[in-house]
C-alpha beads as a LAMMPS data file, in Angstrom:
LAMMPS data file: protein, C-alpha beads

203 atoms
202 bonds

1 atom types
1 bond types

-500.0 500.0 xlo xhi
-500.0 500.0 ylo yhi
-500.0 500.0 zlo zhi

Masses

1 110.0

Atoms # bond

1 1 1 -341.343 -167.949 123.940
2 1 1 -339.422 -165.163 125.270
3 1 1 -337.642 -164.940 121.375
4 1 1 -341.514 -164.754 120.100
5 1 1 -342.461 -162.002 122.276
6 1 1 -339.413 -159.929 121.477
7 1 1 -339.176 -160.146 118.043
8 1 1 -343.402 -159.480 118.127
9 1 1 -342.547 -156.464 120.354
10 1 1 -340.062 -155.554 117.819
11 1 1 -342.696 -156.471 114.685
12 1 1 -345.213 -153.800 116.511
13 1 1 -342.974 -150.897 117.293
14 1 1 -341.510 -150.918 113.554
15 1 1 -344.919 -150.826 111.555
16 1 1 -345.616 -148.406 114.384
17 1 1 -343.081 -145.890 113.408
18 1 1 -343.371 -146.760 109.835
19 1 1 -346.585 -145.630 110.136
20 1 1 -345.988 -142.658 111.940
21 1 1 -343.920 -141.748 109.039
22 1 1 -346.233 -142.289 106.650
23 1 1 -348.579 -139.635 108.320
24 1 1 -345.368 -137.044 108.575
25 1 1 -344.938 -137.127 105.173
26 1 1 -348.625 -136.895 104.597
27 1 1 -348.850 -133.904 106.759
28 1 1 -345.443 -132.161 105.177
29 1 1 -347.146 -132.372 101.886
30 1 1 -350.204 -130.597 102.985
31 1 1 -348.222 -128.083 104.507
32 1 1 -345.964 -127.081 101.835
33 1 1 -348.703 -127.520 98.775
34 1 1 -350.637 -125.041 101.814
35 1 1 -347.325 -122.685 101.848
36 1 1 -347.314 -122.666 98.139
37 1 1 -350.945 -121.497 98.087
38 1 1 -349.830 -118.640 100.385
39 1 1 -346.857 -117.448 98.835
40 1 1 -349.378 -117.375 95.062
41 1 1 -351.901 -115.525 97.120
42 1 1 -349.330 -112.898 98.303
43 1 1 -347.001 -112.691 94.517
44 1 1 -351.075 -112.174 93.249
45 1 1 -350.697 -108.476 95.129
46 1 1 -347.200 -107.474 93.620
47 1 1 -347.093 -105.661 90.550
48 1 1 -345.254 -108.442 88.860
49 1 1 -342.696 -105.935 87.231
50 1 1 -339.986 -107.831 87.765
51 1 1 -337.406 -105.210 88.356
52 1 1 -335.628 -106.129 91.428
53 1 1 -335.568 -102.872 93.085
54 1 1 -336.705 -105.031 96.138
55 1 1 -333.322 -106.856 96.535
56 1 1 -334.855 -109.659 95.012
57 1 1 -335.010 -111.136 91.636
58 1 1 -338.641 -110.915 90.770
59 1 1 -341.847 -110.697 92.331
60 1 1 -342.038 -114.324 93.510
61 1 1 -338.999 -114.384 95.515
62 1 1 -340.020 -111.237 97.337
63 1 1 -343.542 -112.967 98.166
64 1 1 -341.813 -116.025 99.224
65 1 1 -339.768 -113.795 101.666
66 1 1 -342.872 -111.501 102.766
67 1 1 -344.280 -115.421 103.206
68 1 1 -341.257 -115.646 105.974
69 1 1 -341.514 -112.274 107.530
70 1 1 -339.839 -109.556 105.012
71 1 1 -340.687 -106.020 105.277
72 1 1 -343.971 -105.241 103.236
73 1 1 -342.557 -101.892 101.984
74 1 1 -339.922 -102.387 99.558
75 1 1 -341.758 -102.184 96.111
76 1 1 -341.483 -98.515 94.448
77 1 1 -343.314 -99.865 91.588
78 1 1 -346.047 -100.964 93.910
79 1 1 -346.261 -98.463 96.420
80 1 1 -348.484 -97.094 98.989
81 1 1 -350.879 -99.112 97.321
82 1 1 -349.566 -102.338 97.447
83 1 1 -347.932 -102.143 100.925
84 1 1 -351.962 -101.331 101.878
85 1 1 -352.637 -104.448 100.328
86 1 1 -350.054 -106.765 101.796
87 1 1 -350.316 -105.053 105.451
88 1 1 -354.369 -106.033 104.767
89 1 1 -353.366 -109.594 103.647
90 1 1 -350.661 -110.297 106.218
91 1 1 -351.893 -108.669 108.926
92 1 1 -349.045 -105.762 109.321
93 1 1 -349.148 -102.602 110.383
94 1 1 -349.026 -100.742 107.014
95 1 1 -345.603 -98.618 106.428
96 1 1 -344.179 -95.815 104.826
97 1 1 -341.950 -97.199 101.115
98 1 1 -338.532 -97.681 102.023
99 1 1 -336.660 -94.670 100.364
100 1 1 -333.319 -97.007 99.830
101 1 1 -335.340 -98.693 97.638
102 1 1 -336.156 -96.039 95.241
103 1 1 -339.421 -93.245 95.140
104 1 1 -343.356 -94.160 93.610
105 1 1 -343.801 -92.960 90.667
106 1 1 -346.301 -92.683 87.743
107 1 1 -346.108 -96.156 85.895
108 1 1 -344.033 -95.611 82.451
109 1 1 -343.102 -98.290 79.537
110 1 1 -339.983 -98.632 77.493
111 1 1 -339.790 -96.698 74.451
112 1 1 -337.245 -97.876 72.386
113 1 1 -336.243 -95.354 69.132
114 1 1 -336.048 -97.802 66.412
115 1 1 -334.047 -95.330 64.073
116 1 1 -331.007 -95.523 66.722
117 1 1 -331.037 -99.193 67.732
118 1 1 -328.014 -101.163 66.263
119 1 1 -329.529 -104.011 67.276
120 1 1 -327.245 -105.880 70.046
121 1 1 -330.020 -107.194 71.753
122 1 1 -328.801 -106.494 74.933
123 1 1 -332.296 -104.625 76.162
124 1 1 -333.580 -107.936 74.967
125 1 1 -331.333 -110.425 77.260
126 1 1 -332.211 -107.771 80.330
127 1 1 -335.997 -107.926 79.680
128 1 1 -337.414 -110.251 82.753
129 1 1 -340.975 -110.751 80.618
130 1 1 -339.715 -110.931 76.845
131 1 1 -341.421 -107.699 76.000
132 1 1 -338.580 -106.395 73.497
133 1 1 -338.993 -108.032 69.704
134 1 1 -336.167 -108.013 67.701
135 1 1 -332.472 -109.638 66.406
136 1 1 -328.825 -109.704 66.128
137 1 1 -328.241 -106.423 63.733
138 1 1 -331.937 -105.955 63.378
139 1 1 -334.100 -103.157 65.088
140 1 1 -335.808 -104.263 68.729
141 1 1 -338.629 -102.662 69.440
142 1 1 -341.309 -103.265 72.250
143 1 1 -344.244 -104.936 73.068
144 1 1 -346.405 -102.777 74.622
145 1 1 -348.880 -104.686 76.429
146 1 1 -346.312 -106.931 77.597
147 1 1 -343.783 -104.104 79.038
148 1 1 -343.689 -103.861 82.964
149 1 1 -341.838 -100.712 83.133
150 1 1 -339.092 -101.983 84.931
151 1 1 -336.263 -100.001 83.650
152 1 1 -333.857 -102.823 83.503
153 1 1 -333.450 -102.385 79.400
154 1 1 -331.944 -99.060 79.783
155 1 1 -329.195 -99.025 81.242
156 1 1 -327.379 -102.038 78.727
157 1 1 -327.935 -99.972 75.805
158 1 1 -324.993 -98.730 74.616
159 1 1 -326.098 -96.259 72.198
160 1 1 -328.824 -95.216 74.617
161 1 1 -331.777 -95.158 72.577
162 1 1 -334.356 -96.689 75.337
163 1 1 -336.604 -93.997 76.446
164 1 1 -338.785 -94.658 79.665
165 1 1 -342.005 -92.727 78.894
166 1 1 -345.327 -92.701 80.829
167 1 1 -348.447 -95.187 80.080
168 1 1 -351.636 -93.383 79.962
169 1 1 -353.434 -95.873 81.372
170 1 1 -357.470 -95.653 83.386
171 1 1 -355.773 -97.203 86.114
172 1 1 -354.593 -95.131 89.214
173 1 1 -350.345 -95.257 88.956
174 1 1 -350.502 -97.545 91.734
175 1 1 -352.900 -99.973 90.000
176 1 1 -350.236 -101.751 87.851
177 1 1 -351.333 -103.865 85.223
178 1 1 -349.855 -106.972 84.776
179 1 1 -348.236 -108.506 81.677
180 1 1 -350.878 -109.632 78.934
181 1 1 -353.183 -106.600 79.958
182 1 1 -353.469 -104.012 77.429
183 1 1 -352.194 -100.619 77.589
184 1 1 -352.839 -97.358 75.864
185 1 1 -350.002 -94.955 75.763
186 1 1 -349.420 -91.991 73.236
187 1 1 -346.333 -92.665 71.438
188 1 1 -343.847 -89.561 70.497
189 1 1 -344.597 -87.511 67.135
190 1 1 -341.226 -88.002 66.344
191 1 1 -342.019 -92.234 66.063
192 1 1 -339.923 -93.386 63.162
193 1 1 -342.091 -94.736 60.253
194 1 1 -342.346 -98.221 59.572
195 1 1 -343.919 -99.050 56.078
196 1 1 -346.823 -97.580 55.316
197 1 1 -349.346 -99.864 56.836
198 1 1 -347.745 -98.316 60.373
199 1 1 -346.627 -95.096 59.414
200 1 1 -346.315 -93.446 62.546
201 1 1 -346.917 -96.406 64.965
202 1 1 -344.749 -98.358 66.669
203 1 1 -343.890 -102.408 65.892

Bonds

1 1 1 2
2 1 2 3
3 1 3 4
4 1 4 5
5 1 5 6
6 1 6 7
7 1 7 8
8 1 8 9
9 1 9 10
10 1 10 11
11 1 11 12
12 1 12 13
13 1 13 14
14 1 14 15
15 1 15 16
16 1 16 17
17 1 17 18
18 1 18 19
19 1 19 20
20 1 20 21
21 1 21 22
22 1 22 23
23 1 23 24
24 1 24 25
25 1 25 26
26 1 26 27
27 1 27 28
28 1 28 29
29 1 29 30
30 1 30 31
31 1 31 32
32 1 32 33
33 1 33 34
34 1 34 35
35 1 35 36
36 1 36 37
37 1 37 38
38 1 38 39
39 1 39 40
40 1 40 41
41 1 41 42
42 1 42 43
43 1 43 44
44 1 44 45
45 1 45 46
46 1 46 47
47 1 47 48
48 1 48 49
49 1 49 50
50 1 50 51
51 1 51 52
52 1 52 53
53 1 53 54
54 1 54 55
55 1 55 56
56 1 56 57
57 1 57 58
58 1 58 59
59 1 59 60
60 1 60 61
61 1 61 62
62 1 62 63
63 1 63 64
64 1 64 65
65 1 65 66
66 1 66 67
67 1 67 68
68 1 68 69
69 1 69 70
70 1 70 71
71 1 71 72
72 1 72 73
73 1 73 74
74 1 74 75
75 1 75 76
76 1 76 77
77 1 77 78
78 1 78 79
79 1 79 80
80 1 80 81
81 1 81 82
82 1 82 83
83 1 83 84
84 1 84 85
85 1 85 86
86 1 86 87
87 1 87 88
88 1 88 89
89 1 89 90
90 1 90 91
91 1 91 92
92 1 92 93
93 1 93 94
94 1 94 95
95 1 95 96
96 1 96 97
97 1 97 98
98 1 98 99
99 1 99 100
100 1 100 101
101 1 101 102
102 1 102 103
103 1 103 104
104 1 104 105
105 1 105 106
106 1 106 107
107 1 107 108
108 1 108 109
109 1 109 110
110 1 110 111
111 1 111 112
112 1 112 113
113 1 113 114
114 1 114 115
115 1 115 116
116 1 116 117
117 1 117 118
118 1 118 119
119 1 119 120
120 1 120 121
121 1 121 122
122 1 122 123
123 1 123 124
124 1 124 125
125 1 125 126
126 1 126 127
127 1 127 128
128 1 128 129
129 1 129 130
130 1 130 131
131 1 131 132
132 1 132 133
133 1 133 134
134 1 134 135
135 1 135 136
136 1 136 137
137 1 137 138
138 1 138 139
139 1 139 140
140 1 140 141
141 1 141 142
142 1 142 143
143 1 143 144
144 1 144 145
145 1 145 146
146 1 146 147
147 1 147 148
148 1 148 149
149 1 149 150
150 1 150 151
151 1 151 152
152 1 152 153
153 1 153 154
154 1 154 155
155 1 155 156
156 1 156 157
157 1 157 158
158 1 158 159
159 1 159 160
160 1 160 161
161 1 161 162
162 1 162 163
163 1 163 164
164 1 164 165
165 1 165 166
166 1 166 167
167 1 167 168
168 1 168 169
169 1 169 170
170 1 170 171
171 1 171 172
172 1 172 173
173 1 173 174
174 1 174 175
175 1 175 176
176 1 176 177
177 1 177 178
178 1 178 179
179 1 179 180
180 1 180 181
181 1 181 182
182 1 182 183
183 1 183 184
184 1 184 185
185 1 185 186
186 1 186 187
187 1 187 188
188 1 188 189
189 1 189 190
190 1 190 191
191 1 191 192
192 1 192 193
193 1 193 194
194 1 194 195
195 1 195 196
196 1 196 197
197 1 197 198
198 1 198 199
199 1 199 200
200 1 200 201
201 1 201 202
202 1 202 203
């Protein structure tokens, strides 16, 4: 009898803590599907340039971070504007950009001057959002809407023929677009002529 009762004891306490595990892993699902949410809700406010001047390697990994407690102002790209925007969202006192991070600045897009490129696709391997068309030997050139102005194409190119030149855009500077969104820029006179059809125009 006294074999019964243990083993029934035992019986009870083991579908007891099976099911107490069975609600933990429940609840640890909600909460990180929850934390996932949050971290989309705060990458949604970055400028999704993907430049790294944050110390991090894109956008998402500094929202994941600001989801942990990371200071709010280290996104020149973003500035003023977007550290408003995350002190609103995660209820922060609102900061002055971090200068070791680099300075705000009018939003610009990579111009790249098709008559110089040798075509080592090397702007191309650096681009974070595949905004740079081209191939080995052939001329790159950019795609405009898709270009976040990050600056990480120029400094690869060894016959420096990447221009960073600013996007007239209706958008304040601090109003980034993000990639897909179209952009109107005026392109230099000196554009080098493709064909006819795009005499004057870039590719």
């Amino acid at each position: 009898m006294a074999q019964l009762l243990s083993l029934f004891i035992v019986v009870a306490v083991l579908s007891l803590l099976s099911l107490g595990i069975l609600r933990l892993a429940k609840l640890l699902k909600v909460d990180g599907k929850a934390q996932e949410q949050w971290i989309e809700r705060i990458n949604g406010v970055l400028p999704q340039t993907q430049c790294g001047q944050c110390g991090y390697s894109g956008c998402r990994p500094y929202a994941q971070a600001l989801s942990q407690g990371e200071a709010i102002n280290k996104c020149p790209p973003g500035g003023a504007a977007t550290i408003n925007r995350l002190s609103n969202l995660l209820a922060r006192e609102s900061v002055p950009l971090d200068p070791i991070h680099g300075v705000e600045s009018e939003r610009k897009i990579a111009y790249i001057r098709e008559a110089d490129c040798i075509g080592c696709t090397k702007c191309i391997q650096a681009c974070p959002v595949d905004a740079i068309l081209g191939a080995s030997k052939r001329m790159h050139t950019v795609i405009v809407s898709e270009c976040t102005g990050c600056d990480l194409c120029v400094e690869p190119c060894p016959v420096d023929c990447i221009d960073m030149i600013p996007a007239q855009s209706p958008a304040s500077i601090s109003q980034w677009r993000k990639p897909g969104s179209p952009t109107t820029i005026i392109w230099p006179q000196t554009a080098p002529s493709i064909g006819d059809a795009t005499k004057g125009q870039p590719r």
